[in-house]
Backbone as a printed PyTorch tensor [residue, N CA C, xyz], in Angstrom:
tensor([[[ -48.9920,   58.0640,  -54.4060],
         [ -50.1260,   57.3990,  -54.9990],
         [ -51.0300,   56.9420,  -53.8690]],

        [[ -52.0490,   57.5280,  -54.2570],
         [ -53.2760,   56.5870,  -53.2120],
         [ -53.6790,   55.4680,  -53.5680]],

        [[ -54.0370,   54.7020,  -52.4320],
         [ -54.8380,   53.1770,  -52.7790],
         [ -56.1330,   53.5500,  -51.9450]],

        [[ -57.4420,   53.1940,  -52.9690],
         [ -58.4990,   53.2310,  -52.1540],
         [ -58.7790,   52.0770,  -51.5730]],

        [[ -58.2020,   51.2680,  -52.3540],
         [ -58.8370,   49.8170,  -51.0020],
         [ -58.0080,   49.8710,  -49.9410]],

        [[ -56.9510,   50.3880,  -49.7750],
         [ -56.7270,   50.4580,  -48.1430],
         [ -57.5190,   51.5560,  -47.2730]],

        [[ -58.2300,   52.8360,  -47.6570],
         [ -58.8700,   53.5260,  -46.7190],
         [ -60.8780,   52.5970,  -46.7130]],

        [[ -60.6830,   51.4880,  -47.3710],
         [ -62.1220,   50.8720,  -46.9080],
         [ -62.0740,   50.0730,  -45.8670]],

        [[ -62.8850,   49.7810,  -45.1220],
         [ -62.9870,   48.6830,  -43.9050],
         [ -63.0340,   47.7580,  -44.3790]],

        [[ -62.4970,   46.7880,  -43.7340],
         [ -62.7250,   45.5800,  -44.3040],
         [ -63.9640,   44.5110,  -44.3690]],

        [[ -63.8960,   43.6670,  -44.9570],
         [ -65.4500,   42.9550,  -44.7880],
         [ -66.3660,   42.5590,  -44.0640]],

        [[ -67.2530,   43.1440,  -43.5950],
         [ -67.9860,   43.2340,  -42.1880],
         [ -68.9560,   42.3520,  -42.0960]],

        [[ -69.2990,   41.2670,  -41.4040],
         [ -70.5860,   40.6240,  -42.1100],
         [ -71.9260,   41.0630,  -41.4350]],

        [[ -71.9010,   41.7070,  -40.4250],
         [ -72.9060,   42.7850,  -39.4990],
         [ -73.6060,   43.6420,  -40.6960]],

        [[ -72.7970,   44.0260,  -41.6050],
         [ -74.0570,   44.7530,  -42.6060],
         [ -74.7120,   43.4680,  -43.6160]],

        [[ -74.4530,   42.6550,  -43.6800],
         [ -74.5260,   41.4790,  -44.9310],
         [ -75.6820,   40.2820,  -44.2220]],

        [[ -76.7550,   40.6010,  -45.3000],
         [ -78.1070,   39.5590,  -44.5660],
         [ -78.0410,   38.0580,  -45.2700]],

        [[ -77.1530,   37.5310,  -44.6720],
         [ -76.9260,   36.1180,  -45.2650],
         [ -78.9480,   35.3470,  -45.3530]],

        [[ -79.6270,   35.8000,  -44.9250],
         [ -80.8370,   34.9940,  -44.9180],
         [ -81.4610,   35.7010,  -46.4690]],

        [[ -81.3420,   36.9300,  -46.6320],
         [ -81.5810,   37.6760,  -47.4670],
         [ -81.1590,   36.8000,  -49.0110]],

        [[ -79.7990,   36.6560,  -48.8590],
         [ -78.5910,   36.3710,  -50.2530],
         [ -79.1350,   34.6110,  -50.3450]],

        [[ -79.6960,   34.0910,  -48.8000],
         [ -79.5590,   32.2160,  -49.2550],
         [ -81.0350,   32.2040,  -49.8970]],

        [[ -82.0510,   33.0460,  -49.6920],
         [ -83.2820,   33.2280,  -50.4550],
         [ -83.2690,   33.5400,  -51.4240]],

        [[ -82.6790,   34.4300,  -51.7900],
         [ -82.1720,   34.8140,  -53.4890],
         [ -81.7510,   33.7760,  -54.1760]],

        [[ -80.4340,   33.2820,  -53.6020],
         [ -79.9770,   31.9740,  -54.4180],
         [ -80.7950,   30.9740,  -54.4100]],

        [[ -82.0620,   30.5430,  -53.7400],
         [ -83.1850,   29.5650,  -53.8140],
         [ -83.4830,   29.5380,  -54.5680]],

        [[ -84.2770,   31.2590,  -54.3630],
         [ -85.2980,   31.3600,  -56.0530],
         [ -84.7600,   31.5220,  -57.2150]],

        [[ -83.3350,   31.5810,  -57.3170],
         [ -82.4130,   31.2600,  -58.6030],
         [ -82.8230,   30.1250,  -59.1610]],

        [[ -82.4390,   29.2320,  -58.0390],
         [ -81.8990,   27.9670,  -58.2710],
         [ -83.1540,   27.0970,  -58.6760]],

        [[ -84.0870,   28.0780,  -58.0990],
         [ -85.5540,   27.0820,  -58.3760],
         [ -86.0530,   27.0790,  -59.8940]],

        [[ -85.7470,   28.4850,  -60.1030],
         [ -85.7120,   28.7380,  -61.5980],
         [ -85.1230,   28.7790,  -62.5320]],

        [[ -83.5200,   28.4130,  -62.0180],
         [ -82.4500,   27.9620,  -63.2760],
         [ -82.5890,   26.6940,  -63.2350]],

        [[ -82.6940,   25.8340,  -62.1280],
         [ -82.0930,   24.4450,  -62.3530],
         [ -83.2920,   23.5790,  -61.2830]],

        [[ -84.6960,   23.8310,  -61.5750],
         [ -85.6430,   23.3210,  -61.1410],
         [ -84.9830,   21.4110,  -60.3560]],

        [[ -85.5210,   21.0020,  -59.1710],
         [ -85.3250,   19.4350,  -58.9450],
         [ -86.5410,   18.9460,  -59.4360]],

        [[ -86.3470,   17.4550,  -60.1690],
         [ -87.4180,   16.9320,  -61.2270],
         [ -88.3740,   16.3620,  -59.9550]],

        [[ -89.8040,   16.7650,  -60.2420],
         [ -90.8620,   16.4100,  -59.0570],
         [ -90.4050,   14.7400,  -58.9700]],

        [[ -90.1330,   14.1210,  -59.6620],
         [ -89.8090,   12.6470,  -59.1980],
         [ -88.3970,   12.4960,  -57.8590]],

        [[ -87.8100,   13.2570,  -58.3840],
         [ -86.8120,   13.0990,  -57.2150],
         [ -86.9250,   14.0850,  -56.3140]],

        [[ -87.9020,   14.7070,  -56.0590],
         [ -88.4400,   15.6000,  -54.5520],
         [ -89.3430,   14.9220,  -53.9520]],

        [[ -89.6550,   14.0830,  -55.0980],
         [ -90.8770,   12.5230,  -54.2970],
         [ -90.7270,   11.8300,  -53.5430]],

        [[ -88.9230,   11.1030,  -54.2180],
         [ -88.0150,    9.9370,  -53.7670],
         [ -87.6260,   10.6360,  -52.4920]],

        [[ -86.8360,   11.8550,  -52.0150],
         [ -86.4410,   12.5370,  -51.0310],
         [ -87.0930,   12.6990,  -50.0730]],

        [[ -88.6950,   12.7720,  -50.2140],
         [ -89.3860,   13.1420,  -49.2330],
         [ -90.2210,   11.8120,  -48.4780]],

        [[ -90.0340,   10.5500,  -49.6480],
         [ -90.1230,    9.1470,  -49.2700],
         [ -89.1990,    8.7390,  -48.3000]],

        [[ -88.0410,    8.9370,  -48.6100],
         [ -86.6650,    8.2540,  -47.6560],
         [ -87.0640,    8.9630,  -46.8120]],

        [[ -86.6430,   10.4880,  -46.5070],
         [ -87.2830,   10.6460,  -45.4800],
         [ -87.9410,   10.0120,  -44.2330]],

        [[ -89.2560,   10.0810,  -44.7510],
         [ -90.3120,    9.2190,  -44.2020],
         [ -90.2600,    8.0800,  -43.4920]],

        [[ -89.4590,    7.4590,  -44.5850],
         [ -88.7960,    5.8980,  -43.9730],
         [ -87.9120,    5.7880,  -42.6550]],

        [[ -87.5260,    6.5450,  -42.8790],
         [ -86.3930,    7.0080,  -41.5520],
         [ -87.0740,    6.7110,  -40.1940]],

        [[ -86.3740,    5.4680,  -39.5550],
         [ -87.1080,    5.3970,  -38.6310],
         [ -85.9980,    4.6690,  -37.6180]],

        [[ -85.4940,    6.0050,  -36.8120],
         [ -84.7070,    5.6950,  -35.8530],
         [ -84.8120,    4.1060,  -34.8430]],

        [[ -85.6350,    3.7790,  -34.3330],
         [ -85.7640,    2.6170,  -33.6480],
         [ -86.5920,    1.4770,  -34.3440]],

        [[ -85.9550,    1.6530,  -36.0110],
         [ -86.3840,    0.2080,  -36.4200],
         [ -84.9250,   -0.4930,  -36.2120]],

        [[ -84.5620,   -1.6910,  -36.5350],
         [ -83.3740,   -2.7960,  -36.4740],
         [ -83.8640,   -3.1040,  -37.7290]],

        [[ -82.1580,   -3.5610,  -38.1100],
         [ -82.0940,   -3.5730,  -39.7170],
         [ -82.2480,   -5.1700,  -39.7810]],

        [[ -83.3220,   -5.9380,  -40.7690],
         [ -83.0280,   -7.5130,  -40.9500],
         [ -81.6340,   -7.5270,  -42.1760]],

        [[ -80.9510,   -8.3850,  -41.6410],
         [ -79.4300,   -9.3200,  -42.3460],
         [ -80.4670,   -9.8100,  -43.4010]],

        [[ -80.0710,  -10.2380,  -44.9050],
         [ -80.3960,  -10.5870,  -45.4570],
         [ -79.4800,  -12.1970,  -45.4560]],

        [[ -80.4560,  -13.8840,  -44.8410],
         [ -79.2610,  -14.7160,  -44.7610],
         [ -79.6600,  -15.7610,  -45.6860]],

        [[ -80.5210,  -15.5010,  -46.3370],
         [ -80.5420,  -16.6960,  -47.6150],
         [ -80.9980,  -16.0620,  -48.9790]],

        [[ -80.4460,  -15.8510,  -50.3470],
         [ -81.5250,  -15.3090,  -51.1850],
         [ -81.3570,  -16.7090,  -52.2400]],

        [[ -82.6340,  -17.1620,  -52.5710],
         [ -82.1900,  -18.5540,  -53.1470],
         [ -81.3250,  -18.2030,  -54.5490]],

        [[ -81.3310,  -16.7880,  -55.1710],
         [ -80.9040,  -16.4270,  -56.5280],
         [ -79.5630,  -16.8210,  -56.4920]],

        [[ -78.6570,  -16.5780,  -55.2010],
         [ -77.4100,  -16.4860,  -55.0220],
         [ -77.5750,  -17.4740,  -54.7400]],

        [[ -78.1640,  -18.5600,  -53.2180],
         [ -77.4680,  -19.4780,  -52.4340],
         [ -78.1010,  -20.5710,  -53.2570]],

        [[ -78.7600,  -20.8570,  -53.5060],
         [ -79.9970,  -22.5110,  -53.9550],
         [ -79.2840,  -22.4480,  -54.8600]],

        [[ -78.9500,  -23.8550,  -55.3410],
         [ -78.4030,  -24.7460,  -56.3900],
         [ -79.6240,  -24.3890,  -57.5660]],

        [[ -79.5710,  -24.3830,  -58.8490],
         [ -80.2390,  -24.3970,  -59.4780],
         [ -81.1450,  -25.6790,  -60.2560]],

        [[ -81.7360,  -25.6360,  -60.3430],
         [ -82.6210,  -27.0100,  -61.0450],
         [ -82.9600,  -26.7240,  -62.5750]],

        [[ -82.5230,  -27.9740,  -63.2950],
         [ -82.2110,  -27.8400,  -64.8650],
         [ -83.7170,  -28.1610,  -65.1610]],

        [[ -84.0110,  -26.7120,  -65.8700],
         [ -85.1550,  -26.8320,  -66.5950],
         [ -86.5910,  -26.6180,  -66.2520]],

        [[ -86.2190,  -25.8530,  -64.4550],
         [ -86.9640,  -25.3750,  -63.8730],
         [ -87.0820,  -23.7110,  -64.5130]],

        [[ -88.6590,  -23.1500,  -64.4940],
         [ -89.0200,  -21.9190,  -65.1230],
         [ -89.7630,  -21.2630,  -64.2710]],

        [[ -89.9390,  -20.2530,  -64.3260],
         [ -90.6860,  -19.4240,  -63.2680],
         [ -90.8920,  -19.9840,  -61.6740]],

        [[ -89.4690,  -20.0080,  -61.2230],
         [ -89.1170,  -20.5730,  -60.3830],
         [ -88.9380,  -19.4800,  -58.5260]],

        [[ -90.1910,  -19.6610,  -57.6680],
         [ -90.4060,  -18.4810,  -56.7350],
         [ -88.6730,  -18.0240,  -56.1640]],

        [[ -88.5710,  -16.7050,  -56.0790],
         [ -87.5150,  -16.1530,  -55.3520],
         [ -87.8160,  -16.4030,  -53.8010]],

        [[ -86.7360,  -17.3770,  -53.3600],
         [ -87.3390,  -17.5810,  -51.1900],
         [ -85.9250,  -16.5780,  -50.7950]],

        [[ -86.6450,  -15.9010,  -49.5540],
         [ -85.8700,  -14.8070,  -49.2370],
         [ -85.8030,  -15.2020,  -47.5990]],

        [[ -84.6990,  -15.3370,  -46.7900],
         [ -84.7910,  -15.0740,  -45.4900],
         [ -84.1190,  -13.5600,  -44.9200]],

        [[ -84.6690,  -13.0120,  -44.4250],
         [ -84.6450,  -12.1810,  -43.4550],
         [ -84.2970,  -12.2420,  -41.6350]],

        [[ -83.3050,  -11.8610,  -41.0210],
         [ -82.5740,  -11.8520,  -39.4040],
         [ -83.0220,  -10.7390,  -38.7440]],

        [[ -83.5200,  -10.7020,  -37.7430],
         [ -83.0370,   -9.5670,  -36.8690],
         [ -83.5780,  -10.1050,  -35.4220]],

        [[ -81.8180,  -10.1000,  -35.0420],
         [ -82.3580,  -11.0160,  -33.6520],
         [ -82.7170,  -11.8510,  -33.9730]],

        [[ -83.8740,  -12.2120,  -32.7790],
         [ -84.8200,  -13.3120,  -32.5520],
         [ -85.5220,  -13.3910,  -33.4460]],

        [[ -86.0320,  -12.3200,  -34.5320],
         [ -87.3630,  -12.0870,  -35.3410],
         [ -86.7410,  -12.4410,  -36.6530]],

        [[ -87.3840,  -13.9910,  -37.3320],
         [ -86.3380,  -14.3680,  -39.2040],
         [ -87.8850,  -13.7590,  -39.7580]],

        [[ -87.8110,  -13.6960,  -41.2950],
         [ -89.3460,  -13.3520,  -41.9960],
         [ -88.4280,  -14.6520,  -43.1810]],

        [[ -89.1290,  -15.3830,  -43.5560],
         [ -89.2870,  -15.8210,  -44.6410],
         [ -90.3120,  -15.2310,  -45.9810]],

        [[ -89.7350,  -14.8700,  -46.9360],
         [ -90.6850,  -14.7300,  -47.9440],
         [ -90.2320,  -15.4560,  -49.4650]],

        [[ -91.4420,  -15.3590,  -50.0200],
         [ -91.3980,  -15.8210,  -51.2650],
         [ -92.1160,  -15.3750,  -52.4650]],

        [[ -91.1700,  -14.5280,  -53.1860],
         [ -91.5640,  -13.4330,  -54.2060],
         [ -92.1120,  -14.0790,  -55.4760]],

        [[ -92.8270,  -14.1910,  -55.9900],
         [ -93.4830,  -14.5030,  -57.3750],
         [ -93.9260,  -13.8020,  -57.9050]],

        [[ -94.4130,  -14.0810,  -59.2090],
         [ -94.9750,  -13.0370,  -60.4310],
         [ -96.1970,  -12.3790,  -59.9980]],

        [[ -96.9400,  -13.7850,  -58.9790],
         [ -97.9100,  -13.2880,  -58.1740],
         [ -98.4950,  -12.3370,  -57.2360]],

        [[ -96.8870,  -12.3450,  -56.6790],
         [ -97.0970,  -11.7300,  -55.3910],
         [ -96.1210,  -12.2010,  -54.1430]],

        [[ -96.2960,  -11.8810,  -52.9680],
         [ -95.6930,  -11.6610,  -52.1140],
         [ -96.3090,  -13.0430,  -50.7930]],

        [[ -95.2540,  -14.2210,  -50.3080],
         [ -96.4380,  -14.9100,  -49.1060],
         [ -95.2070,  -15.2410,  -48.8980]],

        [[ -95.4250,  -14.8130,  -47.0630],
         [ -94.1410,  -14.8190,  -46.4800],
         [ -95.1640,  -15.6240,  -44.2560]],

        [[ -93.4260,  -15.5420,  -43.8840],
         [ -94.6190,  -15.9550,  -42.9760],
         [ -92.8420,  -15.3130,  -41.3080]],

        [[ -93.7770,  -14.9640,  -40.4790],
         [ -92.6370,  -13.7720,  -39.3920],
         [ -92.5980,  -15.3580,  -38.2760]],

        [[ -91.1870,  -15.1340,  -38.1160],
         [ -91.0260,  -16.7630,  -36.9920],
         [ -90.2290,  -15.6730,  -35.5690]],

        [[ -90.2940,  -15.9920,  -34.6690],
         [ -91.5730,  -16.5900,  -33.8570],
         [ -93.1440,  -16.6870,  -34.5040]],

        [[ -93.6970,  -17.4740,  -34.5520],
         [ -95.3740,  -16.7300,  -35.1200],
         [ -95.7530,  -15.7020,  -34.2180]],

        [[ -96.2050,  -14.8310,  -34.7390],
         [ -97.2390,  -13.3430,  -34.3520],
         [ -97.5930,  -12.3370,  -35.1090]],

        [[ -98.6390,  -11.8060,  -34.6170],
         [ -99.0630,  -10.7960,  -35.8030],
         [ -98.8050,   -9.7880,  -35.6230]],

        [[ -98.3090,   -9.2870,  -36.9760],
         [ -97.8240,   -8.4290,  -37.3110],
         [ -97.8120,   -7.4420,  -38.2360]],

        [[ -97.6200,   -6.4340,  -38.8820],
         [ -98.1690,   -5.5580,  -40.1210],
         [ -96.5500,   -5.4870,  -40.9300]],

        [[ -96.7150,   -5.3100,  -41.8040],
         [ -96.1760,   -6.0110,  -42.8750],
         [ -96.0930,   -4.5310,  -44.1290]],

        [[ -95.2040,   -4.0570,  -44.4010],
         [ -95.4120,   -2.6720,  -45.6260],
         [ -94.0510,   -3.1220,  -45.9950]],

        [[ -95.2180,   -3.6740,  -47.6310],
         [ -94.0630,   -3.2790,  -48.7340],
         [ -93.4190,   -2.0560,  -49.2080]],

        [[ -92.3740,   -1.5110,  -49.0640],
         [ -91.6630,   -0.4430,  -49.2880],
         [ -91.0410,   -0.7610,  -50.6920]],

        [[ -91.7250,    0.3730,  -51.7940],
         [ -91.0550,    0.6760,  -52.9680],
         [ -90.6740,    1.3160,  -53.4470]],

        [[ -89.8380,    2.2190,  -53.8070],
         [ -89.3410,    3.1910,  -54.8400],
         [ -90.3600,    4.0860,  -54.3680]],

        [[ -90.6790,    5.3880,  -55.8770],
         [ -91.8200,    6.1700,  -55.4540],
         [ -92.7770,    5.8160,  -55.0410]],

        [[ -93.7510,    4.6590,  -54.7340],
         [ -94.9590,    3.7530,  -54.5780],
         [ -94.9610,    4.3520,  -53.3470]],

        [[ -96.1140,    4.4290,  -52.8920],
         [ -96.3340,    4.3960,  -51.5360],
         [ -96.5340,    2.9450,  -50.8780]],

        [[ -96.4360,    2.5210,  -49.7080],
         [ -96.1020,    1.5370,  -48.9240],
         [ -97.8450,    0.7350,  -49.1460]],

        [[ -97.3130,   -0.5940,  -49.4460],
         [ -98.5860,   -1.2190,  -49.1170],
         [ -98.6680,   -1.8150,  -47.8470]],

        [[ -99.4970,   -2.1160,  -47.3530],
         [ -99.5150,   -2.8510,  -45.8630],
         [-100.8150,   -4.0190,  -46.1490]],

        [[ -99.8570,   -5.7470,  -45.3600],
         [-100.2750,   -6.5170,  -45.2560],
         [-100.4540,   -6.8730,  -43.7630]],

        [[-101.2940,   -7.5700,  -43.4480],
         [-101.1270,   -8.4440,  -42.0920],
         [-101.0990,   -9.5830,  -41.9570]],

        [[-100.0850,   -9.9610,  -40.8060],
         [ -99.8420,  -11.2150,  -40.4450],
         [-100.7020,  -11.5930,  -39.6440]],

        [[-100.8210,  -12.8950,  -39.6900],
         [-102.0630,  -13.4740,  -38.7500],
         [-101.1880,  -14.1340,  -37.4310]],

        [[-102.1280,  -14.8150,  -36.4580],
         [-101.5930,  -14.9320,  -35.4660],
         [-100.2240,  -16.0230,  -35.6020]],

        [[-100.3800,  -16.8070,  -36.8600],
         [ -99.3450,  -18.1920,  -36.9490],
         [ -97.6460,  -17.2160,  -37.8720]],

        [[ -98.0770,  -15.6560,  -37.8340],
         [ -97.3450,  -14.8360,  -38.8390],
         [ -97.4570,  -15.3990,  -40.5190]],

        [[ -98.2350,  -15.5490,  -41.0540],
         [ -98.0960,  -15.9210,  -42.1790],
         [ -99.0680,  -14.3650,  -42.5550]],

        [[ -98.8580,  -14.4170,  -43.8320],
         [ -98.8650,  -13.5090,  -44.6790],
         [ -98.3090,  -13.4640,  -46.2900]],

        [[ -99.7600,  -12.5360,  -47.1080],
         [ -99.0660,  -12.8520,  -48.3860],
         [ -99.9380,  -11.5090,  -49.1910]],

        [[ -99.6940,  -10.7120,  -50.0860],
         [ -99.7160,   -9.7920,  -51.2660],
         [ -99.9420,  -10.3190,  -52.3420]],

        [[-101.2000,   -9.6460,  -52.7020],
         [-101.1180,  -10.1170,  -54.5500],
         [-100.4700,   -9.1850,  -55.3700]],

        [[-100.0010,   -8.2540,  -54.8120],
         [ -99.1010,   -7.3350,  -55.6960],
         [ -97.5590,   -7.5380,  -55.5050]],

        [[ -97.2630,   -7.9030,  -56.8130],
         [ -95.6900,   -8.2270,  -57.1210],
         [ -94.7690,   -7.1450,  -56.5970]],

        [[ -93.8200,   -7.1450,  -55.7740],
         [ -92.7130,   -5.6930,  -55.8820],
         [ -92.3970,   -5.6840,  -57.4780]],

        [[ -92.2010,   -4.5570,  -57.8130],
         [ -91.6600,   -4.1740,  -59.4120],
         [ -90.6000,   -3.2880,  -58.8340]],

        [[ -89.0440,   -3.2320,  -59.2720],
         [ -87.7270,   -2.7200,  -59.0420],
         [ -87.4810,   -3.2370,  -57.4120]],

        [[ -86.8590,   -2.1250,  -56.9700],
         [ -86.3890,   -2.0310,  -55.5560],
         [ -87.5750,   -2.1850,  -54.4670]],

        [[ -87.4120,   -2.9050,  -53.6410],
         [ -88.0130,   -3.3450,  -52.2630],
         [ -87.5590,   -3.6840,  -51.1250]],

        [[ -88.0310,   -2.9840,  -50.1220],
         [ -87.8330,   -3.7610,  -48.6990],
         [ -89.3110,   -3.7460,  -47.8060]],

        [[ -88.7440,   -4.9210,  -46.9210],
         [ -90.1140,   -5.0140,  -45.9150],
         [ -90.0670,   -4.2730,  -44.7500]],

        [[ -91.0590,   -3.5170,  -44.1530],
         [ -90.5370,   -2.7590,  -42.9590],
         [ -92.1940,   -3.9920,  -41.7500]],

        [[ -91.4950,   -4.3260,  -40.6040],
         [ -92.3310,   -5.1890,  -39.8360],
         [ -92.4740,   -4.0160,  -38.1810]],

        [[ -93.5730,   -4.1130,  -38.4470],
         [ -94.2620,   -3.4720,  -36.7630],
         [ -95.0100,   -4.8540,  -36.1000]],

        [[ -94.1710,   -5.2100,  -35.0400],
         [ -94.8860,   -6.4090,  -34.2450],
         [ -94.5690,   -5.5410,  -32.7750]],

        [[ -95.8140,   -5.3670,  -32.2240],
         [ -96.1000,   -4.6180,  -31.0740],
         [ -95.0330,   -3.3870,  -30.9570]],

        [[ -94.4410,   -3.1420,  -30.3220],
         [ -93.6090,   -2.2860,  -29.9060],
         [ -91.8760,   -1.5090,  -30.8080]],

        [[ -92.0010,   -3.1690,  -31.7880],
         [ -90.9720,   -3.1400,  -32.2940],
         [ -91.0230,   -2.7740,  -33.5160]],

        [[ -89.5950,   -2.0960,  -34.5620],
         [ -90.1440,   -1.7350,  -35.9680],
         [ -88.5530,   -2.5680,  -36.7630]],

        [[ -89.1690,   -3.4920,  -37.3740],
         [ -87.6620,   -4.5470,  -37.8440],
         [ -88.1160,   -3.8780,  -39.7260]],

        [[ -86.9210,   -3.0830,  -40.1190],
         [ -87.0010,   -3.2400,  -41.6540],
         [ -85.5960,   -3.6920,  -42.6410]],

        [[ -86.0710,   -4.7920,  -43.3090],
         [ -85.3370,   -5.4740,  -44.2400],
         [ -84.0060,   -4.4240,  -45.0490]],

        [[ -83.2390,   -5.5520,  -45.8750],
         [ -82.2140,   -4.9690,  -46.6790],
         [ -83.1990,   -4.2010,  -47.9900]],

        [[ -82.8120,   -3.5620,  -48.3380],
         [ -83.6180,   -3.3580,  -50.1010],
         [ -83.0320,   -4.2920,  -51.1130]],

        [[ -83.7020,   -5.0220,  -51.8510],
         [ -83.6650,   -5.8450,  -52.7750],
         [ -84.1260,   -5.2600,  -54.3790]],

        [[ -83.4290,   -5.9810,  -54.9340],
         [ -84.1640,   -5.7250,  -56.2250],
         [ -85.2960,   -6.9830,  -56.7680]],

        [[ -86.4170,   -6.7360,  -57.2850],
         [ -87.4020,   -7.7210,  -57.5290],
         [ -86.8150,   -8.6560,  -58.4380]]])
């Protein structure tokens, strides 16, 4: 009895155009199982964010968790501290908006980072104070450029 699979060579990958077969399976994939433009948005946001020589701020006070609560207090501002190193940010989130202030004082630029949103940018003045009339809505962090340096916050939820 003959076997033809023993007189074949065996699997060679010198004839086989792997660039050929991973393009094929792309345009499969693009057209069986499309990614929803919202999450090629989010992907290409993080991305972006990515920023090797920022330092991450510690998140060391959020009053939701740490502050005692007060009976019968209502629309009561969220105070947020922020660490890194030498550089704290105090902020304080309201329905309003955003007024925070960078200790040491100095000025500084200030981008709210949201979800799909693109980044707003505030500035700090020379005493670092600073404030937004636009509320974060969901997930947020602050990313801080003070001269040379790039300090960005934990992500929070609003």
């Amino acid at each position: 009895m003959h076997d033809e699979a023993t007189d074949e060579e065996p699997f060679d990958d010198d004839g086989f155009d792997v660039e050929l077969l991973e393009e094929e399976l792309r345009q499969a994939a693009a057209i069986l199982d499309p990614v929803p433009p919202q999450l090629r948005q989010l992907a290409v946001e993080a991305f972006a964010l990515h920023d090797l020589d920022a330092r991450i701020a510690e998140l060391t006070f959020d009053s939701v968790v740490d502050a005692i609560p007060v009976r019968g207090a209502t629309d009561v501002p969220r105070m947020l501290t922020f660490r890194a190193g030498e550089v704290t940010v105090d902020v304080e989130v309201t329905a309003q908006g955003l007024m925070g202030q960078v200790l040491p004082p100095q000025q500084a630029r200030i981008e709210v980072l949201g979800g799909p949103q693109t980044a707003m940018s505030v500035d700090a003045d020379d005493m670092g104070r600073f404030t937004s009339d636009a509320p974060p809505t969901g997930p947020f962090a602050l990313r801080l450029r003070t001269g040379g340096e790039v300090v960005v916050t934990e992500w929070l939820r609003a």
